[in-house]
C-alpha positions as CSV (number, residue, x, y, z in Angstrom):
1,X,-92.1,-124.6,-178.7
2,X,-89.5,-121.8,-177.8
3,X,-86.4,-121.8,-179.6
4,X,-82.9,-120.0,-178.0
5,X,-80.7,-119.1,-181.0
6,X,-77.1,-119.5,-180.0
7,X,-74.8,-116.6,-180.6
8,X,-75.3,-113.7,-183.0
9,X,-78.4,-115.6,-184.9
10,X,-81.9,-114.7,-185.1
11,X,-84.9,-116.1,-185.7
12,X,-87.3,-115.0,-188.4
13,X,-90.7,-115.8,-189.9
14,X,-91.2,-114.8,-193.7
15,X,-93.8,-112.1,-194.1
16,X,-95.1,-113.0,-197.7
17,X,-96.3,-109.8,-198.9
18,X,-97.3,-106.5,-197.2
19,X,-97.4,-102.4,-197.3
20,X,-95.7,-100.1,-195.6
21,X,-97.8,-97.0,-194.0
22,X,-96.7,-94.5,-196.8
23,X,-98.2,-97.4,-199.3
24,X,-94.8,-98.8,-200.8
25,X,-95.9,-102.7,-201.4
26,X,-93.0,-104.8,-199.6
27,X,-94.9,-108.7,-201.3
28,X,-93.1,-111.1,-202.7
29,X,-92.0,-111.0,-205.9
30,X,-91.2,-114.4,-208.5
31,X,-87.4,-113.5,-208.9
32,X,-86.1,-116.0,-206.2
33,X,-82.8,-113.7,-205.1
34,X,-84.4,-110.7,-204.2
35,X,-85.0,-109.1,-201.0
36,X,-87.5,-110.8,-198.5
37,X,-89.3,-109.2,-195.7
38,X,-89.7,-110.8,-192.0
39,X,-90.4,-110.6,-188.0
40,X,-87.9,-111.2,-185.8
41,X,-89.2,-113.5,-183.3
42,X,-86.4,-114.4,-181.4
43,X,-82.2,-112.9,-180.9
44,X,-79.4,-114.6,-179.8
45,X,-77.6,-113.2,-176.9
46,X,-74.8,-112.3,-179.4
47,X,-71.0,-113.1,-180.0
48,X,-67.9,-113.0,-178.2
49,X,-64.8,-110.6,-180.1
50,X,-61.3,-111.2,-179.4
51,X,-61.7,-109.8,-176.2
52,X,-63.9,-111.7,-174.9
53,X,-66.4,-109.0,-174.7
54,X,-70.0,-109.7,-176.1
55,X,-71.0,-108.1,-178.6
56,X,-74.2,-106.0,-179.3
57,X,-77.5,-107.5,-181.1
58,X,-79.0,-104.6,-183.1
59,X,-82.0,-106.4,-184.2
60,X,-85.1,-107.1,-181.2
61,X,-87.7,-109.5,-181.5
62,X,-90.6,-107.8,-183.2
63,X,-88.5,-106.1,-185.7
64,X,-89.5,-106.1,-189.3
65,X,-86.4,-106.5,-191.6
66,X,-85.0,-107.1,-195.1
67,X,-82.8,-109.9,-195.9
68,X,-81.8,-112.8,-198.7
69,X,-83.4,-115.2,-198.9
70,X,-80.0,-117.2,-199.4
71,X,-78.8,-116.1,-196.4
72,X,-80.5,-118.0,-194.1
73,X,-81.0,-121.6,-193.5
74,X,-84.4,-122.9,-193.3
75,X,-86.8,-124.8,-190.3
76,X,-89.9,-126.1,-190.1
77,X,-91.4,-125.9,-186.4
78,X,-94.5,-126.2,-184.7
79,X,-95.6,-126.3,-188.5
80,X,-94.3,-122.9,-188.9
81,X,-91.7,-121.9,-191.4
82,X,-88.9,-120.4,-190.2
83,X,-85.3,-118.6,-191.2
84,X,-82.5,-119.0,-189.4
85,X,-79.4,-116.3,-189.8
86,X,-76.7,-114.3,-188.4
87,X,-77.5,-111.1,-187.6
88,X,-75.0,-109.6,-190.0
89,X,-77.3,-111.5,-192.5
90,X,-79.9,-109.0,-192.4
91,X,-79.8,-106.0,-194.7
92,X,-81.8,-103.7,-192.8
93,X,-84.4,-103.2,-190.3
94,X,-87.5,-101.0,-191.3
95,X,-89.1,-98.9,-188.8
């Protein structure tokens, strides 16, 4: 199933744990608030501002990013767990 986020949302699967190529371990940890890592695998088209201009999504799908894990609301689809936030939910991307 293909999902269209509406807006300035994104769609994100939880990566549980992982490394980075310098080493760093990314995994998840037992402290429930802390940063979680995903893969954006699908954007929104973004938002309108006052001006009725739309505005630019800096996340693409593919991305690997950091956010909260109380940020986000929660889907279960095609038995796969996924996040659901705005993009100004997500702390960062890392390249």
């Amino acid at each position: 199933m293909k999902i269209r986020p509406l807006f300035d949302r994104v769609v994100v699967e939880e990566e549980k744990e992982d490394t980075t190529k310098s080493g760093i371990f990314l995994g998840a940890v037992s402290n429930a608030d802390s940063i979680h890592v995903g893969k954006v695998l699908y954007v929104g088209p973004g938002n309108q501002n006052d001006d009725g201009e739309m505005t630019k999504m800096f996340v693409n799908v593919g991305d690997k990013v950091l956010f909260n894990k109380f940020s986000c609301a929660e889907a279960c689809i095609d038995k796969k767990h996924l996040l659901i936030m705005r993009q100004t939910d997500i702390l960062a991307v890392i390249e």
